[in-house]
C-alpha positions as CSV (number, residue, x, y, z in Angstrom):
1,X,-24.4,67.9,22.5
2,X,-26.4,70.0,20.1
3,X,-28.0,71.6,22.7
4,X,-25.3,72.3,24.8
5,X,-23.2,74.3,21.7
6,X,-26.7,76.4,21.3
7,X,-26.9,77.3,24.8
8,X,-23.4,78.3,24.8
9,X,-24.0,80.4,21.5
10,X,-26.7,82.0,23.2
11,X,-24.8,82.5,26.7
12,X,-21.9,83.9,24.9
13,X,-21.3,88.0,24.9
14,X,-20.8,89.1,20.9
15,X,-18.7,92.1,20.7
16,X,-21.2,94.6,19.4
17,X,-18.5,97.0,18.0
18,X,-17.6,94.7,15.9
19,X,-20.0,94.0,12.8
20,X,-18.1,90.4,11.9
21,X,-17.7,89.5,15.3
22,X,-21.2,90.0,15.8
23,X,-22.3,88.5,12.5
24,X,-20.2,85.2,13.7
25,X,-22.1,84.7,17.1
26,X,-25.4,85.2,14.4
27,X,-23.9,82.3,12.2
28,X,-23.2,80.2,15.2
29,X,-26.3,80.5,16.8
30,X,-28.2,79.8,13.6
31,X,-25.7,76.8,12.9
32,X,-25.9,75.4,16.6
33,X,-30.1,76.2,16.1
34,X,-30.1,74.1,12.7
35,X,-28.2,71.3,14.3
36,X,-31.0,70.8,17.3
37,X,-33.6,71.5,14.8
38,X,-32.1,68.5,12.3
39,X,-31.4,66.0,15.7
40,X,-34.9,66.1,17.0
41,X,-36.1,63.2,14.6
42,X,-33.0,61.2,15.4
43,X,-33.7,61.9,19.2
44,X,-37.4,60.8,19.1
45,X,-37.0,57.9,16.8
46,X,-34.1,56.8,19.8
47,X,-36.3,57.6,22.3
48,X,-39.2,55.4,21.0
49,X,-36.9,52.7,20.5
50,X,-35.8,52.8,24.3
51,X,-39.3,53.4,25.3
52,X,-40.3,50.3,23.2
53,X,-37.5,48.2,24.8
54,X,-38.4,49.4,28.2
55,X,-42.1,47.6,27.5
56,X,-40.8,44.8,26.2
57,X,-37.9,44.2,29.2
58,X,-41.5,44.8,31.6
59,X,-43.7,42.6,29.6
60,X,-41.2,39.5,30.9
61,X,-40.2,40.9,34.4
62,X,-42.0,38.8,37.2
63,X,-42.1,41.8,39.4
64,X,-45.3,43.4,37.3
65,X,-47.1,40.7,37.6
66,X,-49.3,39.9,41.1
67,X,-49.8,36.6,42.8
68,X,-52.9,35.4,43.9
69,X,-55.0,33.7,46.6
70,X,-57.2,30.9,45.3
71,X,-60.0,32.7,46.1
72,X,-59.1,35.5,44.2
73,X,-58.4,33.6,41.2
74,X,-61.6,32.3,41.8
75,X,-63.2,35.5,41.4
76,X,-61.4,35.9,38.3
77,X,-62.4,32.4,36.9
78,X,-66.0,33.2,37.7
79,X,-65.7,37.1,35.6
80,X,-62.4,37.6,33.4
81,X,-64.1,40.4,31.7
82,X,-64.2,42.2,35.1
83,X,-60.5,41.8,35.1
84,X,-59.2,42.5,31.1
85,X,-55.5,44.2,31.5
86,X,-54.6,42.6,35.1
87,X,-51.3,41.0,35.3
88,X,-50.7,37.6,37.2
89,X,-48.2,34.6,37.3
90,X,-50.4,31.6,36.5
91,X,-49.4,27.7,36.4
92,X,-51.1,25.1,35.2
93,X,-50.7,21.9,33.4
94,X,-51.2,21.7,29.6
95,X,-53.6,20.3,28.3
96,X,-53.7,20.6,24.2
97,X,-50.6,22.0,22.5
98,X,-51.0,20.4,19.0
99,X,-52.0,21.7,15.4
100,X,-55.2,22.6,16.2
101,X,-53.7,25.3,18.5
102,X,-51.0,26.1,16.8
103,X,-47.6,27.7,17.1
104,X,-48.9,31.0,19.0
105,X,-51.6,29.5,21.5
106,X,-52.0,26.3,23.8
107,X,-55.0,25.4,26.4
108,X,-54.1,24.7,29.7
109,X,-56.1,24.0,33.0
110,X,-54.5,26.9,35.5
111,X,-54.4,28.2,38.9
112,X,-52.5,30.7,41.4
113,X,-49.9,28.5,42.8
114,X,-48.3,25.7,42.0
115,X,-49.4,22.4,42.5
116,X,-48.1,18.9,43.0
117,X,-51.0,16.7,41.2
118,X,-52.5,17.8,37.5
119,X,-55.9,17.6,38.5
120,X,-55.5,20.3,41.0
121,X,-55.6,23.0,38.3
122,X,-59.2,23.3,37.1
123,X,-59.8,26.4,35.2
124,X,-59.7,26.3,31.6
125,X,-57.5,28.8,30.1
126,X,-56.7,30.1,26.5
127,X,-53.3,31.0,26.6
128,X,-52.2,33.0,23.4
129,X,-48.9,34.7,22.8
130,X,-48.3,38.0,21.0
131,X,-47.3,37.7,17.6
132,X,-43.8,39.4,17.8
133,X,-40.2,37.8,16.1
134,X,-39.5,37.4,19.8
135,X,-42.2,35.9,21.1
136,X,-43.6,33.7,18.5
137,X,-41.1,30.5,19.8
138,X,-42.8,31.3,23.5
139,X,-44.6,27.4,22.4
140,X,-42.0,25.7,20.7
141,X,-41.1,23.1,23.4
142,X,-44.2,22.8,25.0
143,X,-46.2,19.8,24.8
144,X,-49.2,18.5,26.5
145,X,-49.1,17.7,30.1
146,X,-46.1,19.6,30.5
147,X,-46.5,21.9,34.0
148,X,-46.2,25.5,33.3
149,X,-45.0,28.4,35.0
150,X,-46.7,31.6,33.0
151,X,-46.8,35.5,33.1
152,X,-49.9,36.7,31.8
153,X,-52.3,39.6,30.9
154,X,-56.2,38.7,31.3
155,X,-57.7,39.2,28.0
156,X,-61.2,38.2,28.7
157,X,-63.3,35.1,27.7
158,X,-63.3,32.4,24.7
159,X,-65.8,30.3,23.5
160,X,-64.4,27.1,21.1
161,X,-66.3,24.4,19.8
162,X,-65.4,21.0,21.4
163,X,-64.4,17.7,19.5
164,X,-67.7,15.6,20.6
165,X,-69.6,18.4,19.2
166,X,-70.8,20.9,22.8
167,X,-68.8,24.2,23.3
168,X,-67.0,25.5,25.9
169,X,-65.8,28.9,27.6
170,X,-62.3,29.5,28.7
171,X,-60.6,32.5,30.5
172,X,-58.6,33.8,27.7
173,X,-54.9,35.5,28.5
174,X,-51.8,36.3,26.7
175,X,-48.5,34.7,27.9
176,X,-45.7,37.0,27.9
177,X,-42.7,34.7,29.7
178,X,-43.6,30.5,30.1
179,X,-41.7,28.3,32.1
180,X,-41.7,24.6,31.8
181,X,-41.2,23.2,35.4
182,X,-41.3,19.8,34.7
183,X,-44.3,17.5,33.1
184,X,-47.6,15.2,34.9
C-alpha cells in the first residue's frame, strides 16, 4: 500500500506555478517515502515468518521426500555419510523407545518399503527429532515394536555403547512426520 501511494506521488504532475502546490507534492512524496522506509522491517520480519512456515509445511509433506529400491537403501545402509541431507520415507519397526532414548529419539530397525514380518527390517537406525515446540511430541505414543511409517533426512552415522558391553553403529536420521501403522 505504501508503495503504491509513493509511486503515485511520484507519477503525479505538481503544478510548478504554484510554490504551495509544489511544496505539497514535496511533503507527500517525503511522507509516502517515510512510510515505505518505516514498513520495510515489518515486511521482512513477515516475510521471514512465511518463509519459515513454508519450511516447516515442506519439512512434513511426503512429496519432498523419495522412495527407494532395496538396493538403494542398501547403498545407503552401507555409506550414510555419502548421503547426509537426502530425504526419504522410511519404515521400520521399533525397537527401543524407553528412557534411555528419551522423549526426542527412538532406535528402530528400517527399510524402503513396508513389510509384513518385523524381522524383514534390518538396518539399524537412529531416529532423532528436531527439538522444536512442534515437534518435540513426534515420540509420545510410540513404543517399542510399534511399525513406523517415517519422513526423514539422513544425518550420517552413530556409534552407542551396547548393554552387554560391545558397540554398535547405526544410520543416524532425523524424523520430521512418523506414522504408527500398527504394531509386531
Amino acid at each position: 500500500k505504501h508503495v503504491t501511494t509513493l509511486k503515485e506521488a511520484l507519477d503525479g504532475k505538481p503544478d510548478e506555478t504554484s510554490s504551495e502546490t509544489f511544496a505539497s507534492v514535496v511533503t507527500e512524496i517525503d511522507d509516502a517515502s517515510d512510510n515505505v522506509t518505516s514498513s520495510i522491517a515489518t515486511v521482512t520480519e513477515s516475510h521471514e515468518e512465511w518463509s519459515k512456515a513454508e519450511e516447516e509445511a515442506a519439512k512434513i509433506d511426503p512429496d519432498n521426500y523419495e522412495t527407494l529400491s532395496d538396493r538403494e537403501w542398501q547403498l545407503i545402509e552401507r555409506s550414510p555419510t555419502s548421503h547426509i541431507g537426502e530425504r526419504y520415507t522410511l519404515y521400520g519397526v521399533v525397537t527401543q523407545a524407553d528412557s534411555n532414548t528419551g522423549m526426542l529419539s527412538i532406535r528402530a530397525n528400517t527399510g524402503p518399503t513396508q513389510r509384513s514380518k518385523r524381522y524383514d527390517y534390518d538396518a539399524n537406525t537412529i531416529v532423532r527429532t528436531e527439538l522444536t515446540v512442534d515437534s518435540i511430541d513426534l515420540f509420545s505414543d510410540v513404543v517399542q515394536d510399534d511399525h513406523v511409517k517415517m519422513l526423514v533426512e539422513v544425518e550420517g552415522t552413530y556409534s552407542y555403547d551396547t548393554t552387554i558391553g560391545g558397540s554398535a553403529t547405526a544410520i543416524e536420521v532425523t524424523a520430521y512426520d512418523l506414522e504408527v501403522i500398527g504394531q509386531f
